[in-house]
C-alpha positions, 0 to 999 in steps of 0.5 A: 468844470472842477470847480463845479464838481468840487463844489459838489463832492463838497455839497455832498458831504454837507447832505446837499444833495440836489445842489451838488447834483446841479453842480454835476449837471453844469460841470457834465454840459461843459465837459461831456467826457469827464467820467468823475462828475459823471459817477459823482451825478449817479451817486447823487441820483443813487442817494436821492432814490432816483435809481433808474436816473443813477443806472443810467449814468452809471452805465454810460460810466463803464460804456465810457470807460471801456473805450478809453482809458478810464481810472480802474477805481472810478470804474469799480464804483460805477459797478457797485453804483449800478449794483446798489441802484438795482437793489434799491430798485426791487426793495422798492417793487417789494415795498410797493406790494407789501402796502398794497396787502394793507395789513399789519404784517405786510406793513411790518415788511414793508417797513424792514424793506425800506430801512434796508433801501434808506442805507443806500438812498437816505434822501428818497423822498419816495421812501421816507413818504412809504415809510411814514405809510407804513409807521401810520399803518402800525399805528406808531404815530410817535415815530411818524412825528419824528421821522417828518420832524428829522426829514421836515424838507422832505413832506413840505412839498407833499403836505396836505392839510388833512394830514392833521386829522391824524394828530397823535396824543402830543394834544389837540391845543398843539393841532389847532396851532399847527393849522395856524402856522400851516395856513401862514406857510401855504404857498400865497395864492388866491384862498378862493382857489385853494381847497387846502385852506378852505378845509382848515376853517371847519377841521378847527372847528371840529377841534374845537369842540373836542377840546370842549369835551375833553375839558367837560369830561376831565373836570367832571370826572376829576370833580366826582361827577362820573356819570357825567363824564361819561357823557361828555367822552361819549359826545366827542366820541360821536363827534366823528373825527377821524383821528384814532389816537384821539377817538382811543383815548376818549375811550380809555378815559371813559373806561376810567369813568365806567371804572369809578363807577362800579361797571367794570365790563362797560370798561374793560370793553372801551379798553379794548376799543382804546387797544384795537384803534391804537395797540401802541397805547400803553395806558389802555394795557395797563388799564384793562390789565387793572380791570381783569386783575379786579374781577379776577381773570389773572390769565387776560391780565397777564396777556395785557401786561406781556403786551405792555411789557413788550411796548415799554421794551420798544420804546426803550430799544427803538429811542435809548439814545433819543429820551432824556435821561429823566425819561430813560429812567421813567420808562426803565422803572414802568417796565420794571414795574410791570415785570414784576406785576406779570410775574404775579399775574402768572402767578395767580392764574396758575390758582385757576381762582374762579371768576368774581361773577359779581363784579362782571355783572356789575352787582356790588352787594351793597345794600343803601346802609352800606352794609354787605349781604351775607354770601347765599342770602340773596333776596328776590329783590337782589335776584331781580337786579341780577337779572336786570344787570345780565340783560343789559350787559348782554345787551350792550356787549353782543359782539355783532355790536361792538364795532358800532362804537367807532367812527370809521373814517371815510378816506381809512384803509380797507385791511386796516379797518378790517383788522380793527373789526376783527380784534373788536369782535374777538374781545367783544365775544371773549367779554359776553361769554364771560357775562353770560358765564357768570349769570349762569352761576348767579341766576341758579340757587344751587350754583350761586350758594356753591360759589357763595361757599367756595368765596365764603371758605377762600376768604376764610382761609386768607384772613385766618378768622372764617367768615370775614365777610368784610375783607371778602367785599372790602379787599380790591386789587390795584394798580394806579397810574400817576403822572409824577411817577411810574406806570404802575402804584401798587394798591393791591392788598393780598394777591389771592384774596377774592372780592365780591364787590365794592364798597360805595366811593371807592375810586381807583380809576387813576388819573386821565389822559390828557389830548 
């Protein structure tokens, strides 16, 4: 019977838990009266989350020990035990009602609750599983890897294959190898009997044909070809899969296609696709900050840019002892970097600079020579164009559209989904008022030469020489992303110098996200 119980107190310390609780169940059938395998069994239970378990040993304890003469220690543990299983208990009920709520505010609770209760039951499976539900709700699908990697024992036997469909954006070659050693570790039983391994064979083949996309879409945009990789990020984007991290940067990528492409508000609206399916995503910020940089919307650039800094903060807080020392510094600089680049947005919205109407409706004022035309000598031709681009940016942009775009799993959360289309909404229609502004301005004569001259005398007073017509077309702002170094390159000429356009071959869209 001692040996047993030492057995256990060892296995303890060794965070075997259910072994040492074995160990206490043999030693309790020999010896019924023995109050220390008694305790040591409740604290086993209290650990494992098994509360109602753990308070029933723990008041058999005290009962026990109030008929004999029981070891005041021994007692005092019991009492705290019982206290301590009774707070896990309600932090439990809580957190079960915060999840059924299903929004991010409830999730955010829910998650704080569960911490709370994992100080006293570090091995509850049942809230080490709330907690990944939670992390998934908020879309932080790194820190479900990490927290199933730390407790692997704890999900195998809860595991479900369809669990894969939510890969996160370590890569879908890491996915499909992953079903292969999943197939290899289900329990051996009849595959005609399981529906586990039947869904492998077609989720693989999905998986396939992103990566297939994927490829086409990254060659051809790396190759020059954007018009092209627009259709390819588009094909996996209808592909149907229900992986938000994977449909987000099939967006964000896009939107770097559209950006090459001169049609900045096709971009800015797949970055807040890419944002609304995963509002974690740091390249999706920092790319749409870009984008309203370039059109002049300092305000929405400097909103993005606090989002950003706050995640690159997270992360910094949330895995400082986590990151190796070369990713310590990486993220250190890119927040760094993008300080100092809020710090210029908030700059430059103060100057209440107007919008470059231009650029919105994707019209860049080139004519076939390359040659800029001259602000306030717009031809029918040029006002016939504006119109054509007004409609179809309308068109495409009307907000009760926007959600059309993505692909609403089956099997999602109602209040998850709920709010995914309410935030697609609000920036949808933020996005077609601004169209809808700037054709107001270019398709009237009067305000189209007022804005021409406000441009024509803020360029003028940038350069230093008047009418630098040039530089008013030429001068972009940007900001680029490279893997080898930080988020942000600046590639921003001077901070308050407007432009109206593009010159042909201008490509700044920065480098894709692989997946």
């Amino acid at each position: 019977m001692l040996c047993y119980s030492n057995r256990a107190a060892t296995r303890m310390s060794l965070g075997r838990i259910k072994d040492a609780l074995e160990d206490c169940m043999k030693a309790y059938v020999i010896d019924p009266s023995f109050l220390r395998v008694q305790v040591r069994a409740a604290n086993c239970y209290l650990a494992l989350g098994e509360v109602d378990d753990a308070s029933l040993h723990y008041m058999k304890c005290l009962q026990a020990g109030s008929d004999v003469c029981a070891d005041r220690k021994l007692l005092v543990e019991a009492s705290e035990g019982l206290e301590k299983a009774q707070k896990v208990s309600e932090f439990m009920k809580q957190c079960a009602e915060c999840l059924q709520q299903g929004t991010s505010a409830d999730a955010e609770t829910a998650l704080g609750l569960i911490d709370e209760a994992l100080i006293i039951s570090p091995y509850s499976e049942h809230l080490l599983e709330s907690k990944a539900n939670s992390l998934l709700m908020l879309q932080r699908y790194e820190d479900v890897i990490q927290l199933c990697g730390q407790n692997l024992g704890a999900f195998v036997s809860k595991f479900d294959v369809s669990d894969a469909h939510k890969d996160s954006r370590s890569g879908l070659e890491e996915a499909l190898e992953f079903l292969r050693k999943q197939e290899e570790s289900l329990p051996v039983i009849e595959k005609g009997q399981s529906k586990n391994l039947e869904s492998l064979i077609p989720l693989a083949g999905t998986i396939r044909e992103l990566l297939h996309n994927k490829g086409a879409g990254n060659e051809a945009f790396q190759s020059g070809r954007h018009a092209e990789a627009v259709q390819h990020y588009t094909a996996a984007i209808l592909c149907n899969v229900e992986s938000r991290p994977f449909a987000s940067i099939c967006f964000c990528n896009r939107a770097a296609a559209y950006r090459a492409m001169g049609q900045f508000a096709d971009a800015i609206a797949d970055c807040s696709l890419a944002i609304a399916l995963d509002a974690n995503y740091l390249k999706a910020f920092s790319r749409r900050a870009a984008l309203y940089e370039l059109i002049r919307d300092y305000g929405q650039a400097a909103l993005d840019l606090q989002r950003l800094v706050s995640l690159l903060t997270r992360k910094l807080e949330d895995r400082i002892y986590q990151l190796a020392s070369s990713d310590r510094m990486k993220y250190i600089n890119e927040l760094k970097q993008a300080q100092i680049k809020l710090s210029q947005m908030e700059e430059a919205s103060r100057k209440e600079i107007p919008l470059n109407m231009y650029l919105i409706l994707s019209f860049p004022l080139i004519t076939e020579f390359n040659d800029f035309v001259l602000p306030g000598e717009l031809t029918s031709a040029a006002a016939s164009e504006i119109k054509k681009a007004y409609r179809r940016a309308a068109l495409k942009h009307h907000p009760d559209k926007a959600a059309q775009s993505l692909a609403r799993s089956e099997n999602g959360d109602e209040g998850m989904w709920k709010e995914i289309a309410e935030e697609v909404h609000k920036d949808a229609d933020r996005l077609f008022k601004m169209i809808g502004e700037a054709y107001a301005v270019l398709s009237d004569p009067l305000k189209r030469s007022q804005y021409d001259m406000e441009e024509e005398i803020r360029n003028g007073q940038n350069t230093g020489s008047g009418r630098n017509t040039s530089k008013m077309h030429a001068d972009f702002q940007n900001y680029q992303f490279e893997r080898g170094g930080g988020r942000w390159q600046e590639g921003w000429r001077s901070m308050g110098a407007p432009s109206l356009g593009v010159q042909k071959g201008t490509d700044q869209a920065g480098i894709l996200d692989t997946f």
